[in-house]
NUSEGU-427720 format. One record per residue: residue in one letter; x, y negated, z negated of N, C-alpha, C in turn. Coordinates in Angstrom, 3 decimals. Layout:
N
R residu     n_px     n_py     n_pz    ca_px    ca_py    ca_pz     c_px     c_py     c_pz
R      A        X        Y        Z        X        Y        Z        X        Y        Z
...
//
This chain:
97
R residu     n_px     n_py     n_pz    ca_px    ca_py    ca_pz     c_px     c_py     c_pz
R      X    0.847    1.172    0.000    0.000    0.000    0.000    0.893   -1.236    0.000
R      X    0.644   -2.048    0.591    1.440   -3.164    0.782    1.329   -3.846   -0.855
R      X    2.227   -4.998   -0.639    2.713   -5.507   -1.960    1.951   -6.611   -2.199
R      X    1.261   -7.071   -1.626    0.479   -8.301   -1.720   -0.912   -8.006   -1.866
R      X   -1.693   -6.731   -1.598   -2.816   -5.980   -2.389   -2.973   -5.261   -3.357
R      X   -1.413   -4.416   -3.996   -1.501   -4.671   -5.380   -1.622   -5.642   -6.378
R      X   -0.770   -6.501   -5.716   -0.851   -8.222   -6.624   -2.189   -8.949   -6.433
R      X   -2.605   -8.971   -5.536   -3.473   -9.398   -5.749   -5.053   -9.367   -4.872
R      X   -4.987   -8.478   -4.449   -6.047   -7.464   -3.209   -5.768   -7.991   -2.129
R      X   -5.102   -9.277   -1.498   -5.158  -10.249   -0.338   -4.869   -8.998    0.556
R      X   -5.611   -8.313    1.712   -5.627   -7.989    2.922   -5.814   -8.302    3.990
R      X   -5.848   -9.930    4.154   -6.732  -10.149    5.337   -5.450  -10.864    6.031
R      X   -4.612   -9.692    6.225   -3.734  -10.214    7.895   -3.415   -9.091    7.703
R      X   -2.772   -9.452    9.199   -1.929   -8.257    9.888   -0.676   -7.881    9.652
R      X   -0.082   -8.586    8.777    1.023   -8.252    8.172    1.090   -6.823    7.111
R      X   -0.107   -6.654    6.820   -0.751   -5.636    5.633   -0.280   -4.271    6.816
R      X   -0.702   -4.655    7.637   -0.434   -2.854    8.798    0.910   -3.408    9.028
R      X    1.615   -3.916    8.931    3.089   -3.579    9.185    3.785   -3.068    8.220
R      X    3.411   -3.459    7.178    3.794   -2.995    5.730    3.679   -1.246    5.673
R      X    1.999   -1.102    6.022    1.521    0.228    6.217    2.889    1.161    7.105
R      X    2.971    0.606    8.344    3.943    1.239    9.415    5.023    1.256    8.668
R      X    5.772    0.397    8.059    6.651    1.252    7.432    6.656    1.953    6.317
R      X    5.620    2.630    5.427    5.496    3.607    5.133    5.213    4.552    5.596
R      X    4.316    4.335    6.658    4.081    5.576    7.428    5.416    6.070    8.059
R      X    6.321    5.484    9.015    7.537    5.727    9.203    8.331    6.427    8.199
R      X    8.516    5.830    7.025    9.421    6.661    6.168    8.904    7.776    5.829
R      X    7.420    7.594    5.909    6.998    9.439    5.245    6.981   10.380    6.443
R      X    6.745    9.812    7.773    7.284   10.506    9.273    8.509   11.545    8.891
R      X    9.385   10.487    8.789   11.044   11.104    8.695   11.330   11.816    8.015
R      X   10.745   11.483    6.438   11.210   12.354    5.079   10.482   13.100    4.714
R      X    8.581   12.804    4.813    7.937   14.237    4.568    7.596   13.345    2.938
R      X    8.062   12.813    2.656    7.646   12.116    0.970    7.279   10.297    1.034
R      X    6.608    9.770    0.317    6.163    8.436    0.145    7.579    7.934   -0.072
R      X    7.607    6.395   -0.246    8.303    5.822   -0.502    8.582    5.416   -2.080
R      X    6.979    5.685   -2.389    7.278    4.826   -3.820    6.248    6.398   -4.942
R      X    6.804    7.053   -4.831    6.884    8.220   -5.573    7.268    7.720   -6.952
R      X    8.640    7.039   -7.116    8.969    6.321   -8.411    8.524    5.247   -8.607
R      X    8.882    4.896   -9.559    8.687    3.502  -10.228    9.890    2.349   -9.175
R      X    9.197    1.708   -8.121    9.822    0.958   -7.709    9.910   -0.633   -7.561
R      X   11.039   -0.977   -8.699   11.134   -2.571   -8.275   11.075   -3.444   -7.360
R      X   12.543   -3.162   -6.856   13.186   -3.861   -5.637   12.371   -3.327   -4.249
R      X   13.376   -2.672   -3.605   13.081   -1.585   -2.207   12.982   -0.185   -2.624
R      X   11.827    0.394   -1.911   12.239    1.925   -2.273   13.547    2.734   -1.541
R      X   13.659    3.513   -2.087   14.391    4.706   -2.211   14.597    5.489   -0.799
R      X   15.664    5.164    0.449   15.598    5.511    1.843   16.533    6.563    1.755
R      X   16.758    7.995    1.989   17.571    9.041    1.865   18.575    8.750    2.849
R      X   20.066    8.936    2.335   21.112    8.596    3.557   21.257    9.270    4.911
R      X   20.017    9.982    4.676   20.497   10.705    6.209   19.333   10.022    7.509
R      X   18.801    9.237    6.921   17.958    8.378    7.621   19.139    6.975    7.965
R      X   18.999    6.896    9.463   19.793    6.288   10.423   19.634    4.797   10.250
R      X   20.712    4.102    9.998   20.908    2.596    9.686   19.969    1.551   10.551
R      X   19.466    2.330   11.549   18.265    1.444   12.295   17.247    1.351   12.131
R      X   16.727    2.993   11.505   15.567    3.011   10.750   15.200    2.598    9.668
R      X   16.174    2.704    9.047   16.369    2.080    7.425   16.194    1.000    7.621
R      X   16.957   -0.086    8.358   16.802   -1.371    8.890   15.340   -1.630    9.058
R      X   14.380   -1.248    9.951   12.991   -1.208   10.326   12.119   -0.972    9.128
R      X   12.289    0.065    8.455   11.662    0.355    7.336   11.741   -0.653    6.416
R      X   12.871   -1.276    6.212   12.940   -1.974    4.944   12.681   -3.575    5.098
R      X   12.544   -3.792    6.368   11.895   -5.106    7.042   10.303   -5.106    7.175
R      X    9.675   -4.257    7.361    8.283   -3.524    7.607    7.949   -3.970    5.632
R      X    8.978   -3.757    5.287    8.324   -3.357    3.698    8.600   -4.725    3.132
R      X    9.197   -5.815    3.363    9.626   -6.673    2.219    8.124   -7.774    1.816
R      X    8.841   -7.654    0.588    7.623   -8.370   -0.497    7.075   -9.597    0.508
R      X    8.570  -10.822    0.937    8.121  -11.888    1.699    7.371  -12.163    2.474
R      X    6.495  -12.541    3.216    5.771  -12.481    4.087    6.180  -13.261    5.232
R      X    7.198  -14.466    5.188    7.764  -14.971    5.951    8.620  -14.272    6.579
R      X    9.440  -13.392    5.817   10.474  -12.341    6.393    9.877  -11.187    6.441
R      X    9.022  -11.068    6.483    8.733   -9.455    6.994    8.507   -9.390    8.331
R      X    9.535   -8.319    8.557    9.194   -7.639   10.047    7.893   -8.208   10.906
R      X    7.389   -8.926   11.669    6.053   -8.465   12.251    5.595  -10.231   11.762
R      X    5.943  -10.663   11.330    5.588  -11.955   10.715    5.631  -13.319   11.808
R      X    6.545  -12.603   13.004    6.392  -13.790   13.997    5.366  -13.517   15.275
R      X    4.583  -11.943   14.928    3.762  -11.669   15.424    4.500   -9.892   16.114
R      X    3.597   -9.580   17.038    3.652   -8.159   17.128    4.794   -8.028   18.088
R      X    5.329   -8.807   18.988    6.467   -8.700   20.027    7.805   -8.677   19.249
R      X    7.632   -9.296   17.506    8.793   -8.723   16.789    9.033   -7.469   16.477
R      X    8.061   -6.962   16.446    7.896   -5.764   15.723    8.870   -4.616   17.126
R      X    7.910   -4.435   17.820    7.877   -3.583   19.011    9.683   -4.264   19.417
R      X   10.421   -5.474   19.111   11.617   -5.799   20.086   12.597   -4.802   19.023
R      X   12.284   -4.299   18.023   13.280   -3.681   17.025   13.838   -3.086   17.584
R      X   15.355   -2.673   17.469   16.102   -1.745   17.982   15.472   -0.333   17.720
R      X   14.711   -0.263   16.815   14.372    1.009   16.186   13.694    2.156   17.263
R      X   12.844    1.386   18.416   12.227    1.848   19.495   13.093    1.644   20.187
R      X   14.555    1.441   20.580   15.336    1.584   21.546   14.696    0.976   23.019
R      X   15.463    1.400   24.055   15.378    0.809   25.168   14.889    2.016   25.974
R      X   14.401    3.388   25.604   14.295    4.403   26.229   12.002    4.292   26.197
R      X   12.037    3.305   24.768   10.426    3.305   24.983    9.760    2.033   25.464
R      X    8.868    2.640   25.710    7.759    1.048   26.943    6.812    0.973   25.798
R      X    6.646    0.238   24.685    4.829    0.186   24.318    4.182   -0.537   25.173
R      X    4.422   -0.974   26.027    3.538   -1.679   26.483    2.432   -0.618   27.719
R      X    3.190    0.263   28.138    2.713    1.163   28.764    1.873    2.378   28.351
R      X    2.538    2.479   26.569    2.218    3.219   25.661    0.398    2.888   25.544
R      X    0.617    1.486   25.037   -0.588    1.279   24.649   -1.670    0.972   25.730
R      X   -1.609    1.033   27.292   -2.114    1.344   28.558   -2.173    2.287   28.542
R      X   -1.984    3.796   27.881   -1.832    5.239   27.995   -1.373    5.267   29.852
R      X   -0.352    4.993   30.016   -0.117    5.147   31.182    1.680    5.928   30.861
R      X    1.683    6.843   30.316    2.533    7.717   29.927    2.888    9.087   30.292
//
C-alpha cells in the first residue's frame, strides 16, 4: 500500500499505482512483499535483484511524491532503464505484440 494511504487514506492520484507497481515488481522477482517487516526507511531488496531493478523499485516506492518515479507523469515511468530498449509499451498497450 502506498505511503500516503496509510498516513493518511489520500488515494486520489496516480502516483498511488506507481507505488503499487513497485510492489508488485518486487513481489514478481522475489515471490515475498516488501514490507513483511517492520519498515522505516526503504524496504528490504535481496542482492540478487539487479541494480536497475532495485533502482525502479525503490523510485516507484519513495515516500516523496515529488520524487517518486512516475511523478512527472507516465512517459517517466515507461523511459526507465528497467524496461530496456528491447520493450515497446507503447505497442504493448495497442496489444499489437
Amino acid at each position: 500500500m502506498a505511503p500516503e494511504i496509510v498516513k493518511s487514506g489520500d488515494a486520489e492520484h496516480d502516483l498511488v499505482s506507481f507505488s503499487f507497481l513497485g510492489v508488485l515488481t518486487i513481489e514478481l522477482l522475489t515471490g515475498a512483499s516488501p514490507f513483511t517487516v517492520n519498515v522505516k526507511n526503504q524496504p528490504l531488496i535481496p542482492n540478487y535483484i539487479s541494480k536497475i531493478a532495485k533502482d525502479f523499485i525503490l523510485k516507484l516506492l519513495m515516500n516523496n511524491l515529488k520524487c517518486r518515479l512516475g511523478s512527472k507523469g507516465l512517459e517517466d515511468v515507461k523511459h526507465h532503464p528497467f524496461f530496456g530498449s528491447d520493450i515497446d509499451l507503447d505497442t504493448i498497450a495497442q496489444k499489437r505484440f
